[in-house]
TIMI-2910 file (N, C-alpha, C, CB; in pm, 1 decimal, decimal comma, always signed):
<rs>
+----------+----------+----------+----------+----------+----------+----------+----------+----------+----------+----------+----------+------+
!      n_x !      n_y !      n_z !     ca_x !     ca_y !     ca_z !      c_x !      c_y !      c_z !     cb_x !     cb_y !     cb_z ! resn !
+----------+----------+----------+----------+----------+----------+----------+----------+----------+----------+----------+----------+------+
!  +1391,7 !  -1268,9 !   +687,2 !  +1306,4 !  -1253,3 !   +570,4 !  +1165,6 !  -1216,9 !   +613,0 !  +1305,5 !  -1381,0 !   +486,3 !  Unk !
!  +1129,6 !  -1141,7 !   +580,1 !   +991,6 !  -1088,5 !   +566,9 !   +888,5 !  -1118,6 !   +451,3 !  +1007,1 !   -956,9 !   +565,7 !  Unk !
!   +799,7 !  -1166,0 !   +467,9 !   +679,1 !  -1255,1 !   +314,2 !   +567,8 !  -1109,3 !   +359,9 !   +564,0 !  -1516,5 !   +362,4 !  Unk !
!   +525,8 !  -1114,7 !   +273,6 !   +388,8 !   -995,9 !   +248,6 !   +276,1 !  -1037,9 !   +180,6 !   +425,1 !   -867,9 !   +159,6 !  Unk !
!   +162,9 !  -1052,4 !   +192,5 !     +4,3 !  -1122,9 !    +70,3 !    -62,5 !   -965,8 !   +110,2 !   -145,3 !  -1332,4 !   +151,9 !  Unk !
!    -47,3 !   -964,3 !     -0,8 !   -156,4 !   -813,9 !    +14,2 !   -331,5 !   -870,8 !    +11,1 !   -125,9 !   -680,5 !   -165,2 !  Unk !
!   -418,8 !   -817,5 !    +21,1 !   -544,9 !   -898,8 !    -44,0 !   -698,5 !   -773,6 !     +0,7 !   -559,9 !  -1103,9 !    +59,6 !  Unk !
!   -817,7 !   -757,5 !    -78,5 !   -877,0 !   -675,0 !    -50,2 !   -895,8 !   -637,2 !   -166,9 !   -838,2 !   -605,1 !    +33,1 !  Unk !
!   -840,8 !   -640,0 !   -298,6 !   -823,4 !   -581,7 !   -423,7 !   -982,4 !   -606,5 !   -473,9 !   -692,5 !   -656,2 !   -519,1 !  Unk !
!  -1015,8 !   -554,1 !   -577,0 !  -1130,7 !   -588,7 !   -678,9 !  -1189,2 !   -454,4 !   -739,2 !  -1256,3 !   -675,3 !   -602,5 !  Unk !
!  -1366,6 !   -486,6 !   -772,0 !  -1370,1 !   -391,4 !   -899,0 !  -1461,8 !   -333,5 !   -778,3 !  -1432,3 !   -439,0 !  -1086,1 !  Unk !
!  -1474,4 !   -187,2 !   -786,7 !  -1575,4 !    -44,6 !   -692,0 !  -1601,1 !    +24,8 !   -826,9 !  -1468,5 !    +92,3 !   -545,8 !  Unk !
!  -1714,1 !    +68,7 !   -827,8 !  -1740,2 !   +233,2 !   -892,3 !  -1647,4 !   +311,5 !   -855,5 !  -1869,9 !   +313,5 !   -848,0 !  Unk !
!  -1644,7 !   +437,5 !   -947,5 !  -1585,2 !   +564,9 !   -922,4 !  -1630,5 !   +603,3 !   -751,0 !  -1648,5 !   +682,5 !  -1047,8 !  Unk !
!  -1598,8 !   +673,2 !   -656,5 !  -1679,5 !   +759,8 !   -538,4 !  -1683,0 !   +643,0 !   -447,5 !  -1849,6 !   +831,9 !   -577,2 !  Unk !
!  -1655,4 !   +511,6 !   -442,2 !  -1622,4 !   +415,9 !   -377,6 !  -1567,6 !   +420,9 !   -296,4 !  -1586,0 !   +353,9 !   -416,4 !  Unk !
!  -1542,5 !   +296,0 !   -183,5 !  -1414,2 !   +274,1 !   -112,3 !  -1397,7 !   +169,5 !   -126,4 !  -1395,3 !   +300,9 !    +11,9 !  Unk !
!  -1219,8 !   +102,2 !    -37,8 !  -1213,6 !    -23,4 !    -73,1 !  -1115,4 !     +4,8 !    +20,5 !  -1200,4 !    -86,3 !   -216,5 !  Unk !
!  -1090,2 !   -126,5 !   +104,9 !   -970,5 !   -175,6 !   +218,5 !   -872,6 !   -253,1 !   +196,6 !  -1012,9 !   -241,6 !   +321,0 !  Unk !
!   -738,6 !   -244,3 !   +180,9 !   -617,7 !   -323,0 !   +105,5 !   -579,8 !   -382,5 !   +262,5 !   -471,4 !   -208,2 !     +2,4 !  Unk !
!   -545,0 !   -489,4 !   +303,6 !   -462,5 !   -531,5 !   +377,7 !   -349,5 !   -607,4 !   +304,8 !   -527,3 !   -598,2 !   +467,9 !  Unk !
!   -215,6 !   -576,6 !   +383,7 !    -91,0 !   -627,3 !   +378,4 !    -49,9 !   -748,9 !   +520,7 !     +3,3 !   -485,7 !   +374,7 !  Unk !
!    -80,4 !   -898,3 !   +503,0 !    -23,1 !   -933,4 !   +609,9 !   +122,4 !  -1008,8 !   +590,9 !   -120,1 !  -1009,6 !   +676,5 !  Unk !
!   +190,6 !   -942,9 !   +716,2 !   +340,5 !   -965,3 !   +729,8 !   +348,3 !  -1145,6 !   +760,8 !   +411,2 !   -854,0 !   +877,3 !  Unk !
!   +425,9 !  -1219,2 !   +749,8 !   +486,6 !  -1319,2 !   +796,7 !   +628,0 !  -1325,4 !   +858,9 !   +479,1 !  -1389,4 !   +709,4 !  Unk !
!   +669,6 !  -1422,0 !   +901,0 !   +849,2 !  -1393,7 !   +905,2 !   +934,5 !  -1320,4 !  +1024,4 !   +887,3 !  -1294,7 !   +780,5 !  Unk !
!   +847,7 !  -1213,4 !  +1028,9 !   +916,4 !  -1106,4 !  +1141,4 !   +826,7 !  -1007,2 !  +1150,4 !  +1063,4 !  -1036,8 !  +1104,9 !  Unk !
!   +820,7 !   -955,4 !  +1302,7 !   +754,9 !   -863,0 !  +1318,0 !   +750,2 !   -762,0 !  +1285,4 !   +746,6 !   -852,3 !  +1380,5 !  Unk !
!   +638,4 !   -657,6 !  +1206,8 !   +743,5 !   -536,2 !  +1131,0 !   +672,6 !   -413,0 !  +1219,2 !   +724,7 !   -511,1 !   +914,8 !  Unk !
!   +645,3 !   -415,7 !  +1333,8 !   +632,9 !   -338,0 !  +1394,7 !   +773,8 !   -209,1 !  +1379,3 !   +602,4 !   -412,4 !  +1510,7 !  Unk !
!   +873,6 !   -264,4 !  +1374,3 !  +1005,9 !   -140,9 !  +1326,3 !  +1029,5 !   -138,3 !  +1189,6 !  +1165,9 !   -171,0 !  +1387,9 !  Unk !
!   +903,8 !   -172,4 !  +1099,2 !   +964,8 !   -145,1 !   +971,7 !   +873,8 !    -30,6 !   +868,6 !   +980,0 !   -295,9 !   +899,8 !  Unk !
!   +913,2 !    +14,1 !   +790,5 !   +844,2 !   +120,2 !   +711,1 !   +796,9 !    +21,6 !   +633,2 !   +924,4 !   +243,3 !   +639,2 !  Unk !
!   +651,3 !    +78,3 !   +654,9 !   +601,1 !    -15,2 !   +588,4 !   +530,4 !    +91,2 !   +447,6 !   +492,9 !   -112,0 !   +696,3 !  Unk !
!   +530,2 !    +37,3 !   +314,4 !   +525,7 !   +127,2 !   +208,6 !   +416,2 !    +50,0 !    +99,3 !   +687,2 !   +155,5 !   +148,2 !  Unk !
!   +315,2 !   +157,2 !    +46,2 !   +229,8 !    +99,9 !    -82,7 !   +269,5 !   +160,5 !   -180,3 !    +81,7 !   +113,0 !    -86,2 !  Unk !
!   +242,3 !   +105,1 !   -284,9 !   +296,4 !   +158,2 !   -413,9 !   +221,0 !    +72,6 !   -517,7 !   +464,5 !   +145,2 !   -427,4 !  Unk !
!   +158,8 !   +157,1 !   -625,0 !    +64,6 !    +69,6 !   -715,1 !   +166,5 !   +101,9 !   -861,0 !   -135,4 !   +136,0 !   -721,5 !  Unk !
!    +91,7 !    +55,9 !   -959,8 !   +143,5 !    +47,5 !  -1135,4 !    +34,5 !     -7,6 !  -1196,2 !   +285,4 !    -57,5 !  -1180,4 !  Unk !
!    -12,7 !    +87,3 !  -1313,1 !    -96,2 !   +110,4 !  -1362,6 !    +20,9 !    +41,6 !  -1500,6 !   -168,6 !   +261,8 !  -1333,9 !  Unk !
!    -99,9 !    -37,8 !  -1622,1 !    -67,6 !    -69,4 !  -1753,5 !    +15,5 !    +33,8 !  -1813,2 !   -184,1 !    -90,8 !  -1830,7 !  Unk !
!   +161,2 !     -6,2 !  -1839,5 !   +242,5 !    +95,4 !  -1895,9 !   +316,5 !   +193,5 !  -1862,2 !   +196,5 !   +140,4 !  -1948,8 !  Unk !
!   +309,1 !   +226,5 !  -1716,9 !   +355,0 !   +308,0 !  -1669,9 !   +443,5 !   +249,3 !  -1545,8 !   +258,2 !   +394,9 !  -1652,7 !  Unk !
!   +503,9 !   +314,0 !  -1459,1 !   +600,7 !   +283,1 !  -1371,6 !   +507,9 !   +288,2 !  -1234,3 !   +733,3 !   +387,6 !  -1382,3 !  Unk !
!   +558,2 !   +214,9 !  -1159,0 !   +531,4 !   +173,6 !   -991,1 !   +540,0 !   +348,4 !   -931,2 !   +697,0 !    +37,8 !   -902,9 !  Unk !
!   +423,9 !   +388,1 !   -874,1 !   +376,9 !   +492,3 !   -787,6 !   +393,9 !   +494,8 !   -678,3 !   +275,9 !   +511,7 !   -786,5 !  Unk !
!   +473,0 !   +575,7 !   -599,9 !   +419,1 !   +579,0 !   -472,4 !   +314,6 !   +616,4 !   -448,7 !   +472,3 !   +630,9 !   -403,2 !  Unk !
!   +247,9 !   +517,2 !   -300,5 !    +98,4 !   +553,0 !   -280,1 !   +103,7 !   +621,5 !   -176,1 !     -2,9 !   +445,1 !   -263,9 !  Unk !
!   +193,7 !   +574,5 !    -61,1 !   +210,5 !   +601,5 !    +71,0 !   +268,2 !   +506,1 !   +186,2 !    +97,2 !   +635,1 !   +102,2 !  Unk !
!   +319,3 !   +578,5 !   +279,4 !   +393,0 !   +504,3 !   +400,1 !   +368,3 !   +522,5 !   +526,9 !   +515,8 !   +524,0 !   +402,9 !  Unk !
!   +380,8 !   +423,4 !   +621,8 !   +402,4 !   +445,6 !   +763,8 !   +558,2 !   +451,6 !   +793,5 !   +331,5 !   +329,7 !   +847,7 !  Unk !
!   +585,1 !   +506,2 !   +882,6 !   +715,1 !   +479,0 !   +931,1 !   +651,8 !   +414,8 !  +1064,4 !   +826,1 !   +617,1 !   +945,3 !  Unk !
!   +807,6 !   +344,5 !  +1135,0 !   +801,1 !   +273,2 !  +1246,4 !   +700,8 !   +349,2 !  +1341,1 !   +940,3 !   +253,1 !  +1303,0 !  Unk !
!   +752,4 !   +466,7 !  +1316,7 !   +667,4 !   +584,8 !  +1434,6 !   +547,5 !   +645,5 !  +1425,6 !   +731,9 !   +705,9 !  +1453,9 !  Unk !
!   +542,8 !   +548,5 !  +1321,1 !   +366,2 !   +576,3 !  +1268,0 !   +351,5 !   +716,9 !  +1216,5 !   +238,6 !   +564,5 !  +1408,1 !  Unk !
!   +463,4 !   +757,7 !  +1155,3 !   +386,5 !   +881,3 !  +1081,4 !   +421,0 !   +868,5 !   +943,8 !   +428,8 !  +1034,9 !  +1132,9 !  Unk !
!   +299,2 !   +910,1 !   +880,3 !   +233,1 !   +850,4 !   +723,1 !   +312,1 !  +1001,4 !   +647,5 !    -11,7 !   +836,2 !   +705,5 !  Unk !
!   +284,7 !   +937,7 !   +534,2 !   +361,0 !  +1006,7 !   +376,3 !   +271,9 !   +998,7 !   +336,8 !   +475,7 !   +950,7 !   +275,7 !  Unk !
!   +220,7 !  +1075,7 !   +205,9 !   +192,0 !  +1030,9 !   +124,6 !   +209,6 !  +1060,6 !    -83,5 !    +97,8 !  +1032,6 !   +191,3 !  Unk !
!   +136,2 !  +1041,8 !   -159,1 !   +156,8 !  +1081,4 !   -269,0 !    +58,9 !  +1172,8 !   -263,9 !   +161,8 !   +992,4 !   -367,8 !  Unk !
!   +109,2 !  +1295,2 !   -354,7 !    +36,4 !  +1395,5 !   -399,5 !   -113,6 !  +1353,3 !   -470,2 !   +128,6 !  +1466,3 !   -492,3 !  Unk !
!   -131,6 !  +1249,6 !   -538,9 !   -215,2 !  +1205,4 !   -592,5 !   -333,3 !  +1132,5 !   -534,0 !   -161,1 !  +1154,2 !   -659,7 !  Unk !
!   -301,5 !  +1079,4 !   -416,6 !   -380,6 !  +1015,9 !   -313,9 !   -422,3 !  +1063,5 !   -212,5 !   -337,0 !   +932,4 !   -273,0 !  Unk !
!   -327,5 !  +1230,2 !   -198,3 !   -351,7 !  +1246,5 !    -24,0 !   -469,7 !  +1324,7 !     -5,2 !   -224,0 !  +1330,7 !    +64,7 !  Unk !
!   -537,9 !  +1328,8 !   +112,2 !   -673,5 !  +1341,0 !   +104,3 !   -754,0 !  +1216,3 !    +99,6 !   -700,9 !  +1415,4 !     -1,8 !  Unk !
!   -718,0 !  +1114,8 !    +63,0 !   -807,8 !  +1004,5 !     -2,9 !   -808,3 !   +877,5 !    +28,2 !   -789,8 !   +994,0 !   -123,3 !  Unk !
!   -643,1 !   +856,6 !    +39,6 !   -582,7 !   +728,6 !   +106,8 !   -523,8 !   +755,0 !   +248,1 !   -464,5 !   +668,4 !    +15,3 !  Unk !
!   -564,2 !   +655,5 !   +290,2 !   -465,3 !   +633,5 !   +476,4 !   -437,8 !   +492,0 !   +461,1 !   -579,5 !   +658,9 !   +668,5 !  Unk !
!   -299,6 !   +484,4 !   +527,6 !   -216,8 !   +374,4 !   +548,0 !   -211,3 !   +413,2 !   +754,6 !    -35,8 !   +390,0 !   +425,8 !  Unk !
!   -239,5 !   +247,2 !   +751,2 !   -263,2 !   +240,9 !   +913,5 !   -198,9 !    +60,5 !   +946,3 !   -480,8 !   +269,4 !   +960,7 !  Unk !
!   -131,9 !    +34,5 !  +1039,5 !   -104,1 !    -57,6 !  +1102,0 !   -187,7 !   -109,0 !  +1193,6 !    -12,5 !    -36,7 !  +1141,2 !  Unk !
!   -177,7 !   -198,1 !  +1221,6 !   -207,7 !   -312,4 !  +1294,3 !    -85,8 !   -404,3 !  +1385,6 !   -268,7 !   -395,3 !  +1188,9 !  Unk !
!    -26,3 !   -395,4 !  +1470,3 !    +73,1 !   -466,8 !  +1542,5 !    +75,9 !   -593,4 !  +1615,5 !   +105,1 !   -397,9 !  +1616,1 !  Unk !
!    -85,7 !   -580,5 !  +1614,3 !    -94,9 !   -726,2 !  +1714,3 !   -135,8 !   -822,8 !  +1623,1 !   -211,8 !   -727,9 !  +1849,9 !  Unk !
!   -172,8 !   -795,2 !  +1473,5 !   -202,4 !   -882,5 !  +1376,0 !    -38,3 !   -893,8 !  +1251,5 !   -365,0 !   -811,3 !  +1302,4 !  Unk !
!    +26,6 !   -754,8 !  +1283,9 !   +149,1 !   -807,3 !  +1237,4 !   +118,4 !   -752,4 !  +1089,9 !   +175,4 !   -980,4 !  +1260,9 !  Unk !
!    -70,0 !   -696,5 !  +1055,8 !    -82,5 !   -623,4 !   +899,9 !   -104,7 !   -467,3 !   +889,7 !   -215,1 !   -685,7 !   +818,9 !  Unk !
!    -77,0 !   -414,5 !   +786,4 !    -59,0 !   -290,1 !   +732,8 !   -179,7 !   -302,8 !   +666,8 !    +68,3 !   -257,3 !   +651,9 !  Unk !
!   -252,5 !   -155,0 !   +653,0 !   -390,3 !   -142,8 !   +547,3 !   -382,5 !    -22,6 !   +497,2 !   -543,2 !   -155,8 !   +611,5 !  Unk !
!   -424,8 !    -17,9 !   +384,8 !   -441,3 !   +108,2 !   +316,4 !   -568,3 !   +139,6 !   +255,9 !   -350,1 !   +118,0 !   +220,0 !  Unk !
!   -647,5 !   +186,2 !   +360,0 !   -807,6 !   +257,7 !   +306,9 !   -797,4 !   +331,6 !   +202,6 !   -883,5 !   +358,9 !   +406,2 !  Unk !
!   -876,4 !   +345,7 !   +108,6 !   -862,3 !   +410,9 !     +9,3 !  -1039,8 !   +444,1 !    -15,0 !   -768,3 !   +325,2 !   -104,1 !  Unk !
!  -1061,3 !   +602,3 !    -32,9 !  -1204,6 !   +642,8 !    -48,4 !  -1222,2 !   +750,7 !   -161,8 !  -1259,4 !   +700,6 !    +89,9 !  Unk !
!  -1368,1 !   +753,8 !   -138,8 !  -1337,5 !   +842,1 !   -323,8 !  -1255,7 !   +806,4 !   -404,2 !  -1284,5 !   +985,3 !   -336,9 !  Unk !
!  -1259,4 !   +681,7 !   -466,9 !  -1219,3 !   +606,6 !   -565,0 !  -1244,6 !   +691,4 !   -684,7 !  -1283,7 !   +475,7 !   -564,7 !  Unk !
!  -1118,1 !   +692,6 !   -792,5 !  -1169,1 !   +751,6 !   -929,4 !  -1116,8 !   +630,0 !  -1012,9 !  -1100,7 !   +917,4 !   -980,3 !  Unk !
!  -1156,9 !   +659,2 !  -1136,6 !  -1075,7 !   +553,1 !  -1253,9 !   -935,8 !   +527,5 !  -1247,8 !  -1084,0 !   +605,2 !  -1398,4 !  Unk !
!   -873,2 !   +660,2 !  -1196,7 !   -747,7 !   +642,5 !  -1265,7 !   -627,4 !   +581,8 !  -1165,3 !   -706,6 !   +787,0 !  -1327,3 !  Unk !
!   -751,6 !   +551,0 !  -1029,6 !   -678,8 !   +443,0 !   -954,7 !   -642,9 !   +310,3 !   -977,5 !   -729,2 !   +428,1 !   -866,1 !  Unk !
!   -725,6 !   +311,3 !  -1114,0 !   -709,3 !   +160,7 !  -1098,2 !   -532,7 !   +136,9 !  -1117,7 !   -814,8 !    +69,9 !  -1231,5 !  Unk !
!   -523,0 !    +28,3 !  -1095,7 !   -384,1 !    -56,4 !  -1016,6 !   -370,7 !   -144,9 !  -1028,3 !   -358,9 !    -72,4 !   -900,4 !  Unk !
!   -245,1 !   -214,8 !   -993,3 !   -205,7 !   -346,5 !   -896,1 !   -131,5 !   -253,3 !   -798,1 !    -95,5 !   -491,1 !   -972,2 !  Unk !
!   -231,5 !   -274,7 !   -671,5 !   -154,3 !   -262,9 !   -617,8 !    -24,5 !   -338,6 !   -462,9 !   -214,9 !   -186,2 !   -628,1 !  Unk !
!    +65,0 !   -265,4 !   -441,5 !   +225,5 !   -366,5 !   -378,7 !   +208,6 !   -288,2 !   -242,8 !   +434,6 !   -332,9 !   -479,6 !  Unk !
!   +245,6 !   -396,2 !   -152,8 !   +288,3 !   -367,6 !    -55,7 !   +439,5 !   -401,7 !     +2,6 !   +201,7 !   -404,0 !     +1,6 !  Unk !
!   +494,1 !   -342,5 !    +79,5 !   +674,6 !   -315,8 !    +34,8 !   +703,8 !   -298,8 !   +199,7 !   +731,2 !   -128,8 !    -93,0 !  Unk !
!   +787,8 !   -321,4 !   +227,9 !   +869,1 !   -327,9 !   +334,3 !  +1012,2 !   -280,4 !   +400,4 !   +869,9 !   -414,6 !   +331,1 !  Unk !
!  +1067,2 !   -211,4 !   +461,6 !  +1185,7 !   -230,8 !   +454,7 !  +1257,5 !   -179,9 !   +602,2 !  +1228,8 !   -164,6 !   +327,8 !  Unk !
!  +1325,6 !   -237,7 !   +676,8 !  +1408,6 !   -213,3 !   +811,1 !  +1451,3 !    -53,6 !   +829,8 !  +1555,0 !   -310,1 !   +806,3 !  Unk !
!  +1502,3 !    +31,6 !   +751,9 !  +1550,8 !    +93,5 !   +776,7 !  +1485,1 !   +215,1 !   +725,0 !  +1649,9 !    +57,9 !   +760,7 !  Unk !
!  +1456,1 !   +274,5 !   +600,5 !  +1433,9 !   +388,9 !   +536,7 !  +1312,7 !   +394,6 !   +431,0 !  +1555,1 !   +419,4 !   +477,7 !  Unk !
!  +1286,6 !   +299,4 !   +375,4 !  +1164,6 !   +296,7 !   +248,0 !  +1196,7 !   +420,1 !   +217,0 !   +985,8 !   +274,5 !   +279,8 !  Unk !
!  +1120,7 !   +505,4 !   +224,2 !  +1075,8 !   +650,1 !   +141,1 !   +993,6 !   +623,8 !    +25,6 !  +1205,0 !   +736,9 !    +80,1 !  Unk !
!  +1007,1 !   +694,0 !    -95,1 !   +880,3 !   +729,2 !   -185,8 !   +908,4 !   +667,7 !   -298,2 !   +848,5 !   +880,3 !   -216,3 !  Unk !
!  +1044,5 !   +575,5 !   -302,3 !  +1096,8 !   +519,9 !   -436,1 !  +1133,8 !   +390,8 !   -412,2 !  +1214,8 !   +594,4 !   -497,6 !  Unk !
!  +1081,6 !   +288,5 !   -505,1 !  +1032,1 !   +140,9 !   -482,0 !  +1141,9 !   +118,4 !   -436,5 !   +980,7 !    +41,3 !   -594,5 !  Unk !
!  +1292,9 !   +123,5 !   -485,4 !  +1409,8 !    +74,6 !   -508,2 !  +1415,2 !   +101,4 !   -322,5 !  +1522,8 !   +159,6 !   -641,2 !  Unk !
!  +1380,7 !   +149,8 !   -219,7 !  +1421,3 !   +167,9 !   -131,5 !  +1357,7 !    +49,5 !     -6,4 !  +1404,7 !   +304,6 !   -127,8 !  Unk !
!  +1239,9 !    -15,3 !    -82,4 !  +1204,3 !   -125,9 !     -6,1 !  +1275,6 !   -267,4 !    -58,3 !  +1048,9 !   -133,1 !     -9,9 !  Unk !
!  +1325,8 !   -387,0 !    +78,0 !  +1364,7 !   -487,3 !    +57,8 !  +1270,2 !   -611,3 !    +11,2 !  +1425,1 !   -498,8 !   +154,8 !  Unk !
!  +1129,0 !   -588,3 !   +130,5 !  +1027,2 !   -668,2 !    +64,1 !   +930,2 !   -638,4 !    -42,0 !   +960,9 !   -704,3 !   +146,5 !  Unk !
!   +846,7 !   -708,0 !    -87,6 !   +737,9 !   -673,2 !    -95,6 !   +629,5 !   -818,6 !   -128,7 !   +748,1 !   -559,0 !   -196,5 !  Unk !
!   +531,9 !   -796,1 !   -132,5 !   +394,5 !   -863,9 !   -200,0 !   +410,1 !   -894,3 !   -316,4 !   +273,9 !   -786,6 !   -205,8 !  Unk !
!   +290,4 !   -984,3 !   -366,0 !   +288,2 !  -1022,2 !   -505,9 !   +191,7 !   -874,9 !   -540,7 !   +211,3 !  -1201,7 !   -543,4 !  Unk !
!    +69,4 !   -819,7 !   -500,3 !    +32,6 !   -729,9 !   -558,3 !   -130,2 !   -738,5 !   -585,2 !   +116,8 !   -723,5 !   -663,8 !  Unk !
!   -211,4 !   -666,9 !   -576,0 !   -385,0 !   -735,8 !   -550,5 !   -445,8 !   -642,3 !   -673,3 !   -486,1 !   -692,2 !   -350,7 !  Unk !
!   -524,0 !   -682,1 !   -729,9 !   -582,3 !   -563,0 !   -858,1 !   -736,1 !   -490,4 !   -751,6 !   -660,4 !   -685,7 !  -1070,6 !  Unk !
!   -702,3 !   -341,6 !   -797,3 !   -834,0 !   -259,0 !   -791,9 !   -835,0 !   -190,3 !   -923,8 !   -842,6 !   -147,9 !   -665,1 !  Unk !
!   -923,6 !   -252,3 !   -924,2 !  -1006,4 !   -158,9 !  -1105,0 !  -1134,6 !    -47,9 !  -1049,2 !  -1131,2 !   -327,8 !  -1254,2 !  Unk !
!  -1147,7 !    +77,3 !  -1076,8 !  -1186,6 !   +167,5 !  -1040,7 !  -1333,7 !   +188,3 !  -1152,9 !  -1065,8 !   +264,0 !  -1032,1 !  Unk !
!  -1451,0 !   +138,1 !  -1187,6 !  -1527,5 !   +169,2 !  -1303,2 !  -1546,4 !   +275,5 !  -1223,2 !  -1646,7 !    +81,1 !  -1368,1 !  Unk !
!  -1607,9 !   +328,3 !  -1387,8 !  -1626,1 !   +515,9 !  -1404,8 !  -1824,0 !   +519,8 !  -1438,4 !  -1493,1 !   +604,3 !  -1612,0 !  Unk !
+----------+----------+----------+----------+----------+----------+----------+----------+----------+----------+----------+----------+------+
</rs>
């Protein structure tokens, strides 16, 4: 079993930045895809972006340019910088886990986080 606390969330202006960490418990996820994904009021869970084991990042059309997802191995956490903040980031956003494949659709991670709010003012 793998546990996840995301934390870093809160309120930035628009043109902002802000630093999400994901720390792992449980097992080392140095071999795991590690995956963000936010959900906005009303709408469905986004992919944000991923590492794979091999450290090479994905991302969403909507973020890229803007967001980087980066590991940490000797702390065992995942982070997802996020710059040039606009409104329509705002979120909860998840951090997600999974041994084998993640990819870009929630259903493909086993873990995840409870989920941290960034509200984006305009």
């Amino acid at each position: 079993q793998v546990q996840l606390a995301e934390s870093g969330g809160g309120l930035v202006q628009a043109g902002g930045s802000l630093r999400l960490s994901c720390a792992a418990s449980g097992r080392t996820i140095s071999s795991y895809v590690m995956g963000w994904f936010r959900q906005a009021p009303g709408k469905e869970r986004e992919f944000v972006g991923r590492m794979t084991w091999r450290n090479i990042t994905y991302y969403g059309d909507s973020v890229k340019g803007r967001f980087t997802v980066s590991r940490d191995n000797t702390k065992n956490t995942v982070y997802l910088q996020m710059s040039s903040l606009k409104p329509e980031d705002t979120a909860v956003y998840y951090c997600a886990a999974d041994p084998t494949y993640g990819g870009s659709l929630s259903r493909g991670y086993d873990y995840w986080g409870q989920g941290t709010q960034v509200t984006v003012s305009s």
